[in-house]
Structures are given as C-alpha cells and as structure tokens.
C-alpha positions, 0 to 999 in steps of 0.5 A: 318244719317240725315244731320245738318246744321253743318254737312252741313256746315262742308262738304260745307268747305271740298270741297271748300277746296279741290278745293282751285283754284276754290275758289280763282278764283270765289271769286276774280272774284266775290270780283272785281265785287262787290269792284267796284258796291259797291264803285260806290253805295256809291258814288251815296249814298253820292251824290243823295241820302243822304239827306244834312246834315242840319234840314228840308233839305226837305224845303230847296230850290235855287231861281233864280238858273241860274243866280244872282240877285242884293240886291234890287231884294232880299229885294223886295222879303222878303217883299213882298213873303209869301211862305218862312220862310227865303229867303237870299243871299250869295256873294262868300265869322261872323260865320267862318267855323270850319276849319278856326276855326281850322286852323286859330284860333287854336281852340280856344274857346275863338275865338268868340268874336275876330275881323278877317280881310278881305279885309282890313276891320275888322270883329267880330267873332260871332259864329263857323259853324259845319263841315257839314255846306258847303254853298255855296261851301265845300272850303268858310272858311268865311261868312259876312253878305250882306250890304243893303244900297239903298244908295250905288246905283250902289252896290243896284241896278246895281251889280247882283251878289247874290245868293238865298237860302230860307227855304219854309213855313211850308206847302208850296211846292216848286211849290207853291214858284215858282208860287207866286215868278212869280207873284211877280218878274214882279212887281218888274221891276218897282221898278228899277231907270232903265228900265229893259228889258222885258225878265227879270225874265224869268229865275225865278225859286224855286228849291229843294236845293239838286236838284240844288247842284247834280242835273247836275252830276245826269246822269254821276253818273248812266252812271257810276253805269250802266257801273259798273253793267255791269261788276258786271253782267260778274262777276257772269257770269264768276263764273256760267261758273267756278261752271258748270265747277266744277260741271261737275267735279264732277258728278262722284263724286255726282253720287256715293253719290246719289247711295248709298242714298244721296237724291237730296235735300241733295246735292242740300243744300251742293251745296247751302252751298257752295254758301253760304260760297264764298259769305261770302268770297266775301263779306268780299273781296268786302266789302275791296274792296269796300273800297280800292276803294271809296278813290282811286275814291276820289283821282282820283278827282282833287283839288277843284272838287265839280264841278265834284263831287258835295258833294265829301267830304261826300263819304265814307264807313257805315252801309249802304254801307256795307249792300249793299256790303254784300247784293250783295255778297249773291246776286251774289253768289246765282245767280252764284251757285244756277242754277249750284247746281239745275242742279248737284244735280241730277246725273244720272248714265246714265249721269255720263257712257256717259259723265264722260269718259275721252274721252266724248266730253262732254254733249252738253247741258252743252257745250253750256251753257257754250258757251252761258255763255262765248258769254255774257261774250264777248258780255258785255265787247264789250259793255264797251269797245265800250263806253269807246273808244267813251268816251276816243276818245270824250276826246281828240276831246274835248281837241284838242279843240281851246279855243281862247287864249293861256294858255301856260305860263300863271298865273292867280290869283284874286286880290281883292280891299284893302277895300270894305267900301271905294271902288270908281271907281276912287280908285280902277282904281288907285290901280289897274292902279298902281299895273300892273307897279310893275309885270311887273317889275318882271323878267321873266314876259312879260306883265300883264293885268286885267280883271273882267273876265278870260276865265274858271275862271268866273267873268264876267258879263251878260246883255241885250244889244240894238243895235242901228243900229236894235232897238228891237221891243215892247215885243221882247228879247234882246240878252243877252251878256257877259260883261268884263271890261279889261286893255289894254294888256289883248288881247295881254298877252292872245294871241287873235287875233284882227280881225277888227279896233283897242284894246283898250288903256289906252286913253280910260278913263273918259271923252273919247267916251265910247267904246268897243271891242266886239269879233266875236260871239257877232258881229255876234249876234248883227249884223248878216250878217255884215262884222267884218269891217262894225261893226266898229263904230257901237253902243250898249247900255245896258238897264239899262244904258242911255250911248252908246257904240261905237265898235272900235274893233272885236276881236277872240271868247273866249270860257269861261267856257266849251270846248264842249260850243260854245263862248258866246258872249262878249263885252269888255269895259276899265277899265277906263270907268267902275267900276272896282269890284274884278279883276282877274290877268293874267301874262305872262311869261318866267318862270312856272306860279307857280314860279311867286307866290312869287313874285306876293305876294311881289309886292301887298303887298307893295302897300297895305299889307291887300290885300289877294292874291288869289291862282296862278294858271297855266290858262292853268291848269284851262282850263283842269280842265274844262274837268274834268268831262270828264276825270273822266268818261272816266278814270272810264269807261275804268277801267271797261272796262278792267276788264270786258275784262280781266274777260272774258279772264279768262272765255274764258280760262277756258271753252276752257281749260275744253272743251280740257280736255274733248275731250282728247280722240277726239284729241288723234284720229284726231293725230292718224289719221294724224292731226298735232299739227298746226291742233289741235292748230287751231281746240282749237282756232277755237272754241275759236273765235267762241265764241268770234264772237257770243259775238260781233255780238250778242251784238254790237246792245247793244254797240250802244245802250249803246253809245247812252245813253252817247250822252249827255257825247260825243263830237265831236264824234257820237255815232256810231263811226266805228272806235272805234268799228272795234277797240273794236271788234278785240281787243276783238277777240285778247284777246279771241284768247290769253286766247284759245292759252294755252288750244291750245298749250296743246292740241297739245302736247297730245299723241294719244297713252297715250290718246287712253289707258288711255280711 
C-alpha cells in the first residue's frame, strides 16, 4: 500500500501521541528558544530596522548632531546651503501632539483654532500631529516655533541650544550635505559680534536621521540577539540530543517495519513529518511566547527609557514578527529531527540484535554523539553564564561608583521662567532670588539651591575658555569646559567638597569682580601641574566674552551624565553675575524627596501661578536611571543565561538517564560482582562530569572571546575576570552533576538478579 501524505500525517500524529513526554519536552524546549530569539527580533525590528514613520524618512537627517547651535547659526545656514529642502531647529519643548489633543483637549475637533498657555504666554492651536510623529523625543506634547529676532542679541547669538533636522535635496546624498555644510560653517564664524574660537565647527556633521536616534543602542541590541541565539542554538541541541534519544528507542520498532518492506524513504518521510508537526506546535508555543515576552521586555524598561531603547514605543508584535517565529520553528525543528530521522530511517537487523538488548551498553557511535551534543550544550551555557557574570559584576563596580555628591534625600525638578517674552536677567535673578525663601520654608526641607544644571539631569552649557596664566597659541584648541550658573547653597545642598579657597555667595552679584568656582578636573585641564591653592586667583575668560573670571574656589569633581565617564570639567559661575535661563530646583530634605511635590507646587504657584512645575524626582532615582542601559543588558543577559543552563541541565539528565537504562545489564554485573551502590552512583556521576569538563574546557575560549565582544558594555572589569570564570564553571559542574544525581540514585537501586534475568 502505497503511503498518502495523509496516511503520512495520521501516523507522524499517532506516534508523537504515544510519546507525549518527548512532545512536551522538545516542544517547550524548542518554544523557549524561539519565544526569546523572536521577541528579541522584534525589538532589533522595531528599533533599527523599520524605517520611522514618516514620508521619505530616507531623506531625512540630524545636523550638527553632537552639539547644539544658536539661531544665527541656523539662519545662516538656510540662506546660504542648497542640499536641503528644509533645515529647522527645535528647543526641547502650534501643532500640539495627539496625546495632548487627547488628554488635554478632550479630543475635540474644534481645538484647532484655541489658545493654550505656556510658560505663562498664550499660543493658538494650529493643527494636531499624528500619533506616530515623535520628534525630538516620544514624550514633547507641545511644539512652538523658534523666535528669530537678531535683536534680542544674547537669545540670537550667545544661547547655543538648538537642534538641527533637514530634509535633503532631492538627489542630493547626506555625504554630499556634509561636504558643503563644511564649507559653509567656517565662513559663518565671521558673522558673530564675537570672536569664536578656531576649533569651531569641528563637530560639524550631516547624519541620517535614523542613524543618529538608535545609532548608540546598535551594539546592545546584537549583544543581545547574539546571546539570545546562542541559547536558541542549546535548544535545538538539546531537542537533537532527546529525538536520538527517542529514535534509539525506536529502533526495534523501525526495524521490524523495514523488514516486512517499509523502504527507507517511507520511514524517513514519517520521521520528517513528525518534525513537521512539533514544529507546528513550536511555533504556535513560540509565537505565544514570542508575545508574552516583547511586553514583559517593554516593562523590564523604566519610565521615560527612550535612552535606553530608542523608538520603545514602536516594539511590538506583526506580520513580520510572526513570520519570523514561524520561520525559526520550521527551522529549528528541521535542524533538530532531520539528521536523527536521516540516521533512524535505516535500521539494520544486525543493529537492532547488537544494540536493541536491554543489557547493550548501547551503540558507541550514537553514545557519543550524544556526549558531543550534551558537551555543547554545556559549553554554550558557560559562554552566557561567563558573560552575563562579567556583565552583573561590571554592574555593581558601575554602581559603587562615586558620582561626587550625595543623591540621598534629595528632590529635583525644572522651574521654568513665568514669561519667555519678557525675560530679563535682572527679572529672572528676581523671581528665582525669591522663590528659594518660600522652600526653605517648607517643613522638612534643609536648604535649597539653583542651578542651570544638575548632575545626570542635563542643562548646563559648554564653551571654549582662554586661561590667562597659559594663552593658547595661533591655531591651537581650547579646552572646551562645561558652564553652570548656580545659587550659593548648590554645593552645600549636593554635599561636594570645597577643596581650596571659598564657595560663592550671594555677595557675588552685578558690579562685584566677576568670579568663579571651577571643580578639580577643570583646575587640572586649565592648569595642569598646579596645586588647588595656587589656582586661587587665577583668570579665565570664555572667547566669545570680553569679561575675565577670577577663580575664588576649587571644589570636588561631579560626574555629569554617565558613572562609567570621567567628570567633565566645569566651571561654576553666580547667579547673580549671569543670565539665568530655565533652572533646575534641588532641595534637601528630611522627608522622601517625592513627598515634598506638593508643597513644591504651592510654594510656585503663589508667586507666580503660570509657571508649570516640572515633574519631582528623587536625584538619587535620575542617577540610577543613568545606568539604565546597563542594567537591562545585564538583566537580559542573565535571563538567557539561565535558561541555557537549565535547558542543559534537562539534556544532561536525559542522556545519563538514557545511558543507565541501556546499561542496565552492565550494572546488574558490576553489583553481582561486588560494587556497592555508593560505587555505582559515583560510575553515573562520573560520566555525567565528564561531559561537563569537556563543555567548560572545550569552549571557556569561546567565553572569552565572547567577554570581549562586550568590551565596550564592561566597566571596571576586564574581560577575562577569573573570578567570574571559576564561578561559572563550578556552577556549571553543579548543575550538571545535580541533573546525574537522579539517573545515579536509580542505577544504584538496580538488582543484579532482576537485571542479569530479564537479558
């Protein structure tokens, strides 16, 4: 009778029925491999991979994309350059976004056309963005447009706070951009009522929009899909090590068909088939899976994490996802039956007589497949393990890092300026000089302070400095220093050390010598090979200013936007002898930071009701989220790294429960002859670490090497740690030895004469 791919079919499904714990194994094995590699793909899909959502995103690019630049920079520019269609630029926060629309708005249709209010200044409505428009960041509700008045000098000329977007040409490439953006940009410097410094424009770029917005989370996302194959690899390992299993089972069975004239194709097709029906399961498990997965991964990430994962709110499951998961499973079960099936589909009868006997020790060429199969199962999960140590323990070294101030009990929030039209310097020292009173007042706050910058919170400013004591010479580079205007308690409420001379005070206002408190990094730069206390009295001046800065005070290093990056140098100016833009808030106190918003909100709002506070935050909470990224790799990492153990564990046990079984008759002589149970168990466990040792020694090169791709993700750590890896390894010998112990304690319990009678 000839075989139907029915007939086919229908026995593929009666044998995996009879075999429904080979089923589940494999297909829950094969399902978690899958789930992971395919939600891990969906996320490298959403983020790199999909094109943003918006018409030609292709012709879309950032300019000058490592630093900000001031208006006259921007209208210089769209005179003069032809390769693009459409250059603007953005201030972090009228179309309003569709949130906003929604949630403020009510979804009215009629809201076009309505006047919103902020910073106390009233705008019209003019139209509502799409969901998907995102720019410059998924949480901005609102978008103004820039005012370009060349009167106001100091907002024109001197604030370089703007970010570029352009749309190219049609035709034009964004290298070709690049190249006439530099010839442009250095004839621009004459323009300036200031000198500028030779350096500048250096940073001058044209970069592909998507490039610049996942362009830094590139190699976390291919660390991470690479990791996550590797443990989809020990999957289909650890189902090929099960199917042989199962086939050597078999081999009776086949046998006696072949005799009475199945052909070898026929068995092979049914083998093939029954691949083909768990990887149907597998892939409607993995597809679940896959799912479950992507939102567990989305929550995994904290609030406002776009600097973690660039484009998160695009990450989710479609058709192209889903293709993938079902593509792997055909894959992966392929992989894992087809050379198992090759191999069982031709049974001889002298293979089945020498090996089909209870008491055979079983065939050796099969034996050691097996082993090589469990010894790359260990082998891969040392390499994960390895990495994710490396990873964890970087994490902590990166944690127990100093920032330079003390986070703890410490609240910080933005405090914007009542009105942008009318801003003065004189009225915002005023506002700002009479709001701190009011939270000091606050029970349970300690002393308050301001800043245009605070530590892992951005806002502080950057400029090229001229150090009198050692003039830069013609067509050298000034040293670039960071610039923060503060209020006099700001050290005090951070907790950083004054190391040499005096803090600032409120003494240091208009008509005073102009001064300054710079911190260690930048007394270092600026004077190298200077004591702290020689530096006291030294002079600065930035380039584009004619006023000199006397230094009155060193104070400790700050680390300001990365743990892992050493402290920028800074330069620490008074409120009261500079503009005072936007500030930040920072507040000590007795209480939780997060009970003091409240309060916070009723102390501005009394003196002036338009200003919108901005969100209270522990400082201490904005430092960790710093190391953000870190943590999720790490976390990711680990995750893998378990389940590639525990599935190795589960191939362990099931080739050392298979061996035993087939060398039943084996061990029924050695205890006939006198081996006692504690001998046998030791025999079982025995080969149980042998395989384990051939894993780690075979493939602790491959956890190095692995250790050094993720160089860049380490700190504080090297990449070859032994610690980490005589941790790894042992662990790995453990969990291998607990997965022998079962099979162990059974074969110890066999009884020789049962044994020896039933061969």
């Amino acid at each position: 009778m000839l075989a139907t791919p029915l007939s086919t079919l229908r026995r593929a499904l009666l044998a995996l029925a009879r075999s429904r714990g080979y089923l589940a194994a494999a297909a829950l094995t094969l399902a978690v491999g899958i789930g992971a590699t395919t939600a891990l793909f969906g996320v490298v899909d959403a983020v790199l991979l999909r094109p943003l959502p918006y018409a030609a995103p292709e012709r879309l690019v950032r300019v000058w994309p490592e630093g900000g630049v001031g208006k006259m920079t921007l209208a210089s520019l769209q005179r003069r350059a032809r390769a693009f269609a459409a250059l603007e630029g953005w201030q972090p926060p009228q179309p309003v976004s569709d949130a906003f629309w929604r949630v403020q708005l009510g979804a009215d249709a009629r809201a076009v056309g309505r006047l919103v209010r902020v910073d106390g200044v009233a705008h019209r409505v003019v139209g509502v963005m799409p969901p998907s428009f995102r720019l410059p960041a998924p949480d901005v509700a609102l978008w103004t447009p820039v005012r370009m008045d060349p009167a106001q000098v100091a907002d024109y000329t001197w604030f370089w706070n703007l970010s570029l977007v352009g749309r190219l040409a049609p035709g034009v490439t964004a290298a070709q951009a690049r190249a006439e953006a530099r010839t442009l940009v250095p004839a621009l410097r004459g323009e300036f009522p200031m000198r500028l410094p030779d350096e500048w424009g250096a940073t001058m770029d044209v970069q592909p929009m998507q490039e610049a917005i996942v362009g830094r989370t590139r190699g976390t996302l291919y660390l991470l899909l690479g990791a996550v194959s590797v443990m989809l690899v020990v999957s289909i390992v650890n189902v090929a090590g099960l199917t042989l299993v199962r086939a050597a089972r078999r081999e009776r069975e086949l046998t006696v068909r072949a005799a009475l004239g199945a052909g070898r194709g026929r068995l092979f097709g049914e083998l093939v088939a029954e691949g083909l029906v768990l990887a149907g399961v597998v892939a409607a498990l993995g597809a679940a899976l896959a799912w479950a997965l992507t939102r567990g991964i989305v929550r995994m990430l904290p609030a406002g994490s776009s600097g973690v994962l660039p484009r998160v709110e695009e990450i989710a499951g479609d058709r192209r996802v889903l293709g993938v998961a079902v593509l792997v499973a055909v894959g992966a079960g392929a992989l894992s039956t087809l050379i198992p099936a090759a191999r069982a589909s031709r049974p001889t009868v002298r293979g089945a007589l020498a090996e089909g006997g209870r008491g055979s020790a079983g065939g050796r060429a099969r034996q050691r497949t097996l082993r090589w199969l469990v010894t790359a199962q260990v082998g891969l999960g040392v390499t994960l393990a390895a990495g994710a140590g490396l990873l964890g323990l970087s994490l902590l070294r990166l944690l127990d890092e100093d920032p330079g101030f003390r986070a703890e009990r410490v609240a910080v929030t933005a405090v914007p300026l009542p009105s942008v039209e009318r801003d003065t310097a004189a009225r915002a020292r005023a506002f700002y000089g009479a709001l701190l009173p009011r939270v000091r007042a606050i029970p349970g706050v300690t002393a308050a302070a301001m800043a245009t910058g605070v530590p892992f919170d951005g806002g502080e400013g950057y400029g090229p400095i001229d150090v009198e004591r050692f003039p830069t010479p013609p067509g050298g580079s000034r040293p670039n220093v960071a610039n923060n205007t503060i209020t006099a308690d700001y050290a005090r409420v951070l907790g950083v050390p004054l190391l040499a001379g005096r803090m600032l005070t409120d003494a240091d206002r208009d008509g005073a010598t102009p001064v300054a408190v710079v911190d260690a990094e930048a007394a270092k730069v600026l004077w190298e090979g200077m004591d702290p206390k020689d530096v006291i009295g030294q002079r600065v001046k930035y380039v584009y200013l004619d006023q000199w800065i006397t230094v009155v005070g060193v104070v400790g290093n700050v680390r300001r936007d990365s743990l892992s990056a050493r402290p920028a140098p800074t330069l620490y100016r008074p409120i009261g002898q500079g503009f005072a833009g936007p500030m930040r808030l920072v507040v000590r106190g007795t209480a939780a930071p997060e009970t003091l918003a409240p309060a916070l909100r009723r102390a501005v709002a009394e003196l002036e009701p338009t200003v919108p506070l901005g969100r209270v935050e522990p400082l201490a909470g904005v430092v960790a989220r710093s190391a953000a990224r870190a943590r999720f790799v790490a976390q990711l990492l680990a995750g893998f790294a378990l389940v590639a153990v525990a599935l190795g564990a589960v191939g362990v046990y099931g080739v050392v429960a298979y061996s035993v079984a087939r060398r039943t008759r084996e061990i029924g002589v050695r205890s006939a002859l006198g081996a006692s149970p504690l001998q046998i168990r030791a025999l079982v466990l025995r080969d149980g670490a042998r395989m384990a040792a051939a894993g780690i020694a075979a493939t602790l090169a491959g956890a190095l090497a692995a250790a050094g791709l993720g160089w860049a993700f380490l700190h504080g750590v090297r990449p070859v740690e032994p610690a980490v890896l005589l941790g790894v390894s042992a662990t790995l010998l453990l969990v291998v030895l607990a997965a022998s112990a079962l099979p162990a304690r059974r074969a110890a319990r066999v009884d020789p004469l049962e044994a020896l009678r039933t061969e």
